[in-house]
N, CA, C and O atoms as a GROMACS GRO file, in nm:
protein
  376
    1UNK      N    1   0.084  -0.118   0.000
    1UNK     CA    2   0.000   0.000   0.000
    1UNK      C    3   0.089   0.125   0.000
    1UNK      O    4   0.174   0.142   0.087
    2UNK      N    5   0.065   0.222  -0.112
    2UNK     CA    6   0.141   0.313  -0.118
    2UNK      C    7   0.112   0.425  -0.033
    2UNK      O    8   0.019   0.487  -0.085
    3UNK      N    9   0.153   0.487   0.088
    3UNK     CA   10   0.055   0.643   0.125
    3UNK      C   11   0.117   0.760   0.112
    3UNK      O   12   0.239   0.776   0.111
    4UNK      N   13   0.031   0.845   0.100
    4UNK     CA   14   0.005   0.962   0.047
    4UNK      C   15   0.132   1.070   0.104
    4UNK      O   16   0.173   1.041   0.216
    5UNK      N   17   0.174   1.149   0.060
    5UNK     CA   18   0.262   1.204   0.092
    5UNK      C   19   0.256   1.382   0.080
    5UNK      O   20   0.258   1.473  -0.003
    6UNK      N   21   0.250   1.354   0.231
    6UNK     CA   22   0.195   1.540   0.271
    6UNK      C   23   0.290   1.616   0.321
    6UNK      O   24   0.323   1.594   0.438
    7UNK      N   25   0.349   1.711   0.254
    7UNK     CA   26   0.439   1.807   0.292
    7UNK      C   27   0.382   1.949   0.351
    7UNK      O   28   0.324   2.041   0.293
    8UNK      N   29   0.418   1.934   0.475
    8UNK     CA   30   0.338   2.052   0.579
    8UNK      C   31   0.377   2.198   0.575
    8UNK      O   32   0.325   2.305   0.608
    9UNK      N   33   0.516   2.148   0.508
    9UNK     CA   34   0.593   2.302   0.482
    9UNK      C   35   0.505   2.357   0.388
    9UNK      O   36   0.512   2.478   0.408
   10UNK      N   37   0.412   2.333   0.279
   10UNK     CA   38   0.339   2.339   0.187
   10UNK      C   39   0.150   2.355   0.242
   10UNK      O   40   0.045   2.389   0.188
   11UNK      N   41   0.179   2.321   0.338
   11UNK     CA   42  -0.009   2.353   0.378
   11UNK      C   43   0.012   2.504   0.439
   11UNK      O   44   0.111   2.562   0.483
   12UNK      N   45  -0.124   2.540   0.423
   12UNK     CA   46  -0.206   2.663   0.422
   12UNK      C   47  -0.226   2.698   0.595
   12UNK      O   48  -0.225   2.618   0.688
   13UNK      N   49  -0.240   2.827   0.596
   13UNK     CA   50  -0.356   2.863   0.746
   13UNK      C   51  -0.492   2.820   0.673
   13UNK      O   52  -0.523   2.809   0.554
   14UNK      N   53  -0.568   2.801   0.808
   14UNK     CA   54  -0.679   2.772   0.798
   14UNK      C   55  -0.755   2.935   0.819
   14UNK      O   56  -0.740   2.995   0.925
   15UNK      N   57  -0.846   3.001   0.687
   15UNK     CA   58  -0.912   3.101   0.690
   15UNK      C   59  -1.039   3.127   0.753
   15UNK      O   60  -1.086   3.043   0.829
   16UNK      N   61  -1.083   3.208   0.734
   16UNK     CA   62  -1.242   3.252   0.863
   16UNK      C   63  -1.364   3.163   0.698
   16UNK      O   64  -1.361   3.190   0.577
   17UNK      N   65  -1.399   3.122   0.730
   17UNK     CA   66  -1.530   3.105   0.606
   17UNK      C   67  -1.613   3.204   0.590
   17UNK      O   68  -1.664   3.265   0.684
   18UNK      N   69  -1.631   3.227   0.473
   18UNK     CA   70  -1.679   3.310   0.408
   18UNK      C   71  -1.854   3.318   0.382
   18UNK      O   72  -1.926   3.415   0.355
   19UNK      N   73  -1.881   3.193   0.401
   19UNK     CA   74  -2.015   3.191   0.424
   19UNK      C   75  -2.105   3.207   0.594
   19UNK      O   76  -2.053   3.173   0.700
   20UNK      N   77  -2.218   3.255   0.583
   20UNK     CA   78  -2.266   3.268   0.729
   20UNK      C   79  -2.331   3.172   0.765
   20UNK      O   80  -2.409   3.131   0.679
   21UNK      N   81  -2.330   3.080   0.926
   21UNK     CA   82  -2.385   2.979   1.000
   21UNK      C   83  -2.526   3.023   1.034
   21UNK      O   84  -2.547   3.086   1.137
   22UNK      N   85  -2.636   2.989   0.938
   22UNK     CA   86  -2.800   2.962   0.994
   22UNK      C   87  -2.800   2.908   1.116
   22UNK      O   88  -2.745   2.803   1.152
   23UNK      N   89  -2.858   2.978   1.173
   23UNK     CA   90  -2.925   2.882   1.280
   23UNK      C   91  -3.075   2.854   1.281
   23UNK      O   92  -3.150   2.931   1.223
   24UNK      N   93  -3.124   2.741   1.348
   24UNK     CA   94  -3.288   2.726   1.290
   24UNK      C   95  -3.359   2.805   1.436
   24UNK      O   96  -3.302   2.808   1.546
   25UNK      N   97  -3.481   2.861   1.409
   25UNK     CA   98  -3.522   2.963   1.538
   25UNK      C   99  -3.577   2.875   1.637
   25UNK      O  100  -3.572   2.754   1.616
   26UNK      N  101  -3.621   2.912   1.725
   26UNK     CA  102  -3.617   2.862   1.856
   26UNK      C  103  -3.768   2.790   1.838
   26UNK      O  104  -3.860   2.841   1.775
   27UNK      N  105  -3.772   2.660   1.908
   27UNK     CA  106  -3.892   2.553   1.892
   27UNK      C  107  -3.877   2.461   1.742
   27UNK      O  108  -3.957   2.378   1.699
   28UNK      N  109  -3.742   2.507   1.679
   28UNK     CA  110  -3.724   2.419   1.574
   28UNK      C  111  -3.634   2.325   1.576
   28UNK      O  112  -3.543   2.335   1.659
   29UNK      N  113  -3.637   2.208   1.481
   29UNK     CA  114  -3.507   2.141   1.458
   29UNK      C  115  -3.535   2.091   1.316
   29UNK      O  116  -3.630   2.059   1.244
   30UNK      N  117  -3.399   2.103   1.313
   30UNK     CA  118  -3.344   2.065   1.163
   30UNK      C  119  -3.192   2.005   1.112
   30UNK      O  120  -3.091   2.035   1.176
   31UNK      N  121  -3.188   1.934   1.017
   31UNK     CA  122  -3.032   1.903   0.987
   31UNK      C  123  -2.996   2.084   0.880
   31UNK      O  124  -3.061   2.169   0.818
   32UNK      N  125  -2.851   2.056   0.916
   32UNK     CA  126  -2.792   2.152   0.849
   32UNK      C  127  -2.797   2.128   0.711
   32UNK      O  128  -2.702   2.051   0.702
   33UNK      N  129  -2.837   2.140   0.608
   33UNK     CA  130  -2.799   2.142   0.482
   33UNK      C  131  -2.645   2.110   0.423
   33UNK      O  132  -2.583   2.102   0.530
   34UNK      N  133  -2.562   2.090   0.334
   34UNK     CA  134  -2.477   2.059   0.281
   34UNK      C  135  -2.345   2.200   0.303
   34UNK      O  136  -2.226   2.201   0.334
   35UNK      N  137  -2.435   2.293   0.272
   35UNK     CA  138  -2.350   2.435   0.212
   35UNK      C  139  -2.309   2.472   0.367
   35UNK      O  140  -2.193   2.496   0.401
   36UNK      N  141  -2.444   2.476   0.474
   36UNK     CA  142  -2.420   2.492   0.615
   36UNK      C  143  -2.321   2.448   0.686
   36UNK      O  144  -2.240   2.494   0.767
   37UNK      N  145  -2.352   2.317   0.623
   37UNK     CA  146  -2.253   2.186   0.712
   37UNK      C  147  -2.101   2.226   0.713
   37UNK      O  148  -2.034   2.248   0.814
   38UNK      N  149  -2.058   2.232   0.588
   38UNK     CA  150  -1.901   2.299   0.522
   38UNK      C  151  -1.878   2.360   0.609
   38UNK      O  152  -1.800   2.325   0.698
   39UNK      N  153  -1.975   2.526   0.605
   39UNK     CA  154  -1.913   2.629   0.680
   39UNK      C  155  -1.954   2.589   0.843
   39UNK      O  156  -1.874   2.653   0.912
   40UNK      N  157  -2.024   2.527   0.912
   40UNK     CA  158  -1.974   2.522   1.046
   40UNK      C  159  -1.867   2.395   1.070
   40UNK      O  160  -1.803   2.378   1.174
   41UNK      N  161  -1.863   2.322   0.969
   41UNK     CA  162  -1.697   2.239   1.006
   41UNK      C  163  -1.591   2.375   0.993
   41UNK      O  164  -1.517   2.393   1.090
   42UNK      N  165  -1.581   2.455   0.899
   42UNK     CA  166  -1.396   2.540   0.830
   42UNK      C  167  -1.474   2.651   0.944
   42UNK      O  168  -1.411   2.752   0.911
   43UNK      N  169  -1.553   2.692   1.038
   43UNK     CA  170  -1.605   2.790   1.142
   43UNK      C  171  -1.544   2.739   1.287
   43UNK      O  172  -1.476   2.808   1.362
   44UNK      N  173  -1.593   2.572   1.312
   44UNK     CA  174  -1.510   2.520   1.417
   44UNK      C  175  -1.330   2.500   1.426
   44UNK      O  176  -1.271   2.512   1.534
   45UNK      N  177  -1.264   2.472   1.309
   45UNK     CA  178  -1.153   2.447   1.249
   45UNK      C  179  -1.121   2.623   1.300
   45UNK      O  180  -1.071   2.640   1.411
   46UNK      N  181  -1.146   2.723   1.230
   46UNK     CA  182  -1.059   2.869   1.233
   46UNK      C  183  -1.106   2.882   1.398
   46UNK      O  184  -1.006   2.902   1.468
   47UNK      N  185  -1.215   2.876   1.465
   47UNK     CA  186  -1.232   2.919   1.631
   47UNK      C  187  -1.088   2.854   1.675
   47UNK      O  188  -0.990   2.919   1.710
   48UNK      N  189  -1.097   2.700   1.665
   48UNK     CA  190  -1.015   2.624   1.718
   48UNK      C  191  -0.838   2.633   1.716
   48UNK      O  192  -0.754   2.593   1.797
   49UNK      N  193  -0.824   2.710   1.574
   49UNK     CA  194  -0.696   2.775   1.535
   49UNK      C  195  -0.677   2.903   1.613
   49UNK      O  196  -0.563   2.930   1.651
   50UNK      N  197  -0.764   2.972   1.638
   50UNK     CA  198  -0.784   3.130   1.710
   50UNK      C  199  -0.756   3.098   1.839
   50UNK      O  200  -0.700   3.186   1.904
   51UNK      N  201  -0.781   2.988   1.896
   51UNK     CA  202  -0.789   2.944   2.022
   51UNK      C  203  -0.755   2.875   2.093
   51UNK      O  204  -0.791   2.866   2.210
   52UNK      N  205  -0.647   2.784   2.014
   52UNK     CA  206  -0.563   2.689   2.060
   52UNK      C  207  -0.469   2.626   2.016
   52UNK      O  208  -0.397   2.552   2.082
   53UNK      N  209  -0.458   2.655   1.874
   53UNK     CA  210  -0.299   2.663   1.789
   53UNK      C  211  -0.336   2.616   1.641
   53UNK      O  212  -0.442   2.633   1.579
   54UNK      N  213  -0.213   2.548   1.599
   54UNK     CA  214  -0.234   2.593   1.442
   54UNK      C  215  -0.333   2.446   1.402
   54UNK      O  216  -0.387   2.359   1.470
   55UNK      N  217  -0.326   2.464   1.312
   55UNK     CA  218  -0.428   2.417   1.193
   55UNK      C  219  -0.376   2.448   1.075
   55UNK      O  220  -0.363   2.566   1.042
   56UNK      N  221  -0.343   2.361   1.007
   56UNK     CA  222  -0.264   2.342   0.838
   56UNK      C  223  -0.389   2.286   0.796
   56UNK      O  224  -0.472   2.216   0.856
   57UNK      N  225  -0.385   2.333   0.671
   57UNK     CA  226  -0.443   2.256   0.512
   57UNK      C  227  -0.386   2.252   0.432
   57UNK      O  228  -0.294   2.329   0.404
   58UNK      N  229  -0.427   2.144   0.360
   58UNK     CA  230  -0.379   2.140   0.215
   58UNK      C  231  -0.469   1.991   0.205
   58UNK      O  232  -0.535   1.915   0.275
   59UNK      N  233  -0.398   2.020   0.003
   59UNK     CA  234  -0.512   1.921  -0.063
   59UNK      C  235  -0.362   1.820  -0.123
   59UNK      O  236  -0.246   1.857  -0.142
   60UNK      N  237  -0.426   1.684  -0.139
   60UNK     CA  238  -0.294   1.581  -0.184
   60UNK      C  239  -0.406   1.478  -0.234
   60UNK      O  240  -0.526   1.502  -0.221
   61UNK      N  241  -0.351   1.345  -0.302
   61UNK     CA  242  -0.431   1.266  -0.336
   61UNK      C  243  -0.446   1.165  -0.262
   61UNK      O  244  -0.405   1.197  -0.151
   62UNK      N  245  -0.500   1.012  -0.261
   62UNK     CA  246  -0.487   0.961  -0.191
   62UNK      C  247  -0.429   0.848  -0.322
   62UNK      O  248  -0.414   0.883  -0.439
   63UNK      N  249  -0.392   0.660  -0.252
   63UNK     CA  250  -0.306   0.619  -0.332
   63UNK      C  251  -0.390   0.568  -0.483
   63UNK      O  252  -0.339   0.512  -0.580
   64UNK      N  253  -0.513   0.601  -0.466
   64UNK     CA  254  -0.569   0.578  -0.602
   64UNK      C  255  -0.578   0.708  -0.659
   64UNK      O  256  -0.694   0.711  -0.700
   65UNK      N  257  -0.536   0.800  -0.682
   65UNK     CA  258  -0.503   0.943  -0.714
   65UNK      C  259  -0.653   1.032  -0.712
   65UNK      O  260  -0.698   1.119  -0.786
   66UNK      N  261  -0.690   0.985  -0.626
   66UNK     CA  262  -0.848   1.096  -0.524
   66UNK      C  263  -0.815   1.185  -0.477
   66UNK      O  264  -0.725   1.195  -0.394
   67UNK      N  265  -0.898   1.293  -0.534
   67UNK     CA  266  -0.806   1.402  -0.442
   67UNK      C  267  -0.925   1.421  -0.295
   67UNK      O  268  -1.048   1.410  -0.296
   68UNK      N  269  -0.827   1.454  -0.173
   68UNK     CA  270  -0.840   1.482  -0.074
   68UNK      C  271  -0.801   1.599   0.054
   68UNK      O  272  -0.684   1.615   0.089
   69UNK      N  273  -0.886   1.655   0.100
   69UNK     CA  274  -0.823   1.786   0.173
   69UNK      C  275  -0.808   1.717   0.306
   69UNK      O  276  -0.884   1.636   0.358
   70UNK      N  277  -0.693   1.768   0.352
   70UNK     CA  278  -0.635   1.720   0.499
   70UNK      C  279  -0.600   1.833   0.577
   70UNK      O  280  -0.521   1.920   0.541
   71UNK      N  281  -0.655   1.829   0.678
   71UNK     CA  282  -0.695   1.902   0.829
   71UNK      C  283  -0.566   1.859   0.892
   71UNK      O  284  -0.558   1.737   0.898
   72UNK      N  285  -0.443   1.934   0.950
   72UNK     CA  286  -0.377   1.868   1.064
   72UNK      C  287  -0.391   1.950   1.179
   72UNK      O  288  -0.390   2.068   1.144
   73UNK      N  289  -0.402   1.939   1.283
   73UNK     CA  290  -0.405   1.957   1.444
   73UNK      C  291  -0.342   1.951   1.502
   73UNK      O  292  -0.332   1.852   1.574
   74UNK      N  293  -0.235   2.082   1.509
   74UNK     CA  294  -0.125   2.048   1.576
   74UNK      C  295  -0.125   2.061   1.726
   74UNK      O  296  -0.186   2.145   1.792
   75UNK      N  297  -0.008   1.916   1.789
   75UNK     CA  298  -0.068   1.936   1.941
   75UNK      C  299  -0.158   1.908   2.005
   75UNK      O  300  -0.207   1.947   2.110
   76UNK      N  301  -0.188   1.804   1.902
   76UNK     CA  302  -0.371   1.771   1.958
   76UNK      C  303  -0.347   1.589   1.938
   76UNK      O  304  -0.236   1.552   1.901
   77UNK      N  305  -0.453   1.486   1.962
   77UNK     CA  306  -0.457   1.387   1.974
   77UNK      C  307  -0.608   1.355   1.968
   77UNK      O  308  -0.681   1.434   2.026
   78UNK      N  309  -0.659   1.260   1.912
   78UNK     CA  310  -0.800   1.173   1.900
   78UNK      C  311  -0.812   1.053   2.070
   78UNK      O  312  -0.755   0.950   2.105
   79UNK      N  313  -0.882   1.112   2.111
   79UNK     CA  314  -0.908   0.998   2.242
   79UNK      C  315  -1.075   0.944   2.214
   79UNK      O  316  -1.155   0.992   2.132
   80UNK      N  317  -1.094   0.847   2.295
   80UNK     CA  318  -1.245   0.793   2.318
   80UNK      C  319  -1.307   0.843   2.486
   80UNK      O  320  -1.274   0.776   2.584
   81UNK      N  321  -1.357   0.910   2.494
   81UNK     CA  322  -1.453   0.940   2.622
   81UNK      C  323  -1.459   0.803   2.666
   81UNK      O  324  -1.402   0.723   2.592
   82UNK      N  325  -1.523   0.752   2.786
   82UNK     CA  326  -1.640   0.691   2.891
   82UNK      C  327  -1.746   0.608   2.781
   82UNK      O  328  -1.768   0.487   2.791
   83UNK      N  329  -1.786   0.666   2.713
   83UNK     CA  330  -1.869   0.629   2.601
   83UNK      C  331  -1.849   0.616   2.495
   83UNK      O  332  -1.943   0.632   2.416
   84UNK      N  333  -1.730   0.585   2.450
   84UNK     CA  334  -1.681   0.554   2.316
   84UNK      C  335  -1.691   0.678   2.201
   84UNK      O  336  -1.662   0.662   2.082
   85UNK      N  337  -1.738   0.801   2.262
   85UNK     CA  338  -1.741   0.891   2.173
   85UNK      C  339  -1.590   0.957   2.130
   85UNK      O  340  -1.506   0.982   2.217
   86UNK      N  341  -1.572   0.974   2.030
   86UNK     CA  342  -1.443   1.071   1.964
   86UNK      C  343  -1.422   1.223   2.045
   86UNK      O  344  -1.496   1.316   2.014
   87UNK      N  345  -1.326   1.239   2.141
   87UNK     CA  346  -1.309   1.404   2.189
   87UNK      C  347  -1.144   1.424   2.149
   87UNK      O  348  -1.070   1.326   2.150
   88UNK      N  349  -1.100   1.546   2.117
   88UNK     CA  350  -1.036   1.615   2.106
   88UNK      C  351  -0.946   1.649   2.195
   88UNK      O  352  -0.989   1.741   2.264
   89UNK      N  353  -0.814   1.608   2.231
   89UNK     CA  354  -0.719   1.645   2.366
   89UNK      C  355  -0.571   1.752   2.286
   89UNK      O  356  -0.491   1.731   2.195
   90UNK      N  357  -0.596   1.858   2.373
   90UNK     CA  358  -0.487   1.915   2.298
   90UNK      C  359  -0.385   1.883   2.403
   90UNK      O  360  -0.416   1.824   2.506
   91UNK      N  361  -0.244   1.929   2.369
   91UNK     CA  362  -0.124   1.871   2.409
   91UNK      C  363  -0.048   2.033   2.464
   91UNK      O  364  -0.030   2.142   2.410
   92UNK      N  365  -0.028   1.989   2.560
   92UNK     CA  366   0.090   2.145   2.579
   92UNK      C  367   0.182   2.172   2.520
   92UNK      O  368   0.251   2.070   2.524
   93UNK      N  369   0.254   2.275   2.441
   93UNK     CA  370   0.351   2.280   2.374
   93UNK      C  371   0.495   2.284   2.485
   93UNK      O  372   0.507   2.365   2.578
   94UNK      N  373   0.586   2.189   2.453
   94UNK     CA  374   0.669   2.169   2.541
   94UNK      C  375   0.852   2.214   2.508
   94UNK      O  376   0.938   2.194   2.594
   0.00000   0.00000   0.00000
């Protein structure tokens, strides 16, 4: 298996999105739409850069030549909660 090869010196800051987060009014619920969805993922991504360190992008392929955008988190780590849910642990810079 061949993998993908991401050069970080080459990824991006992560920018503010350009589109605005709907919210649905009060006594409602709803899924976010597609266009929504985008901008409150690249909305959580720039808070999270503003607020707790960097965040690279960039786009590369994967080994069947797909292209793919990759998020890195620097200083950070994937854990499982109590409940098997996915949380976010950032790391002190040392």
């Amino acid at each position: 298996m061949r993998r993908a090869q991401i050069d970080l010196n080459m990824a991006d800051e992560i920018r503010r999105p350009s589109s605005a987060i709907q919210l649905s009014r009060r006594g409602t619920s709803r899924l976010p739409n597609g266009q929504e969805a985008r901008a409150l993922a690249l909305g959580a991504l720039w808070t999270l850069d503003q607020t707790a360190g960097s965040i690279k992008v960039t786009n590369t392929q994967d080994a069947n030549g797909k292209s793919i955008a990759v998020v890195v988190i620097e200083n950070a780590s994937f854990q499982r909660d109590e409940q098997g849910y996915s949380i976010l642990i950032p790391k002190e810079n040392t």
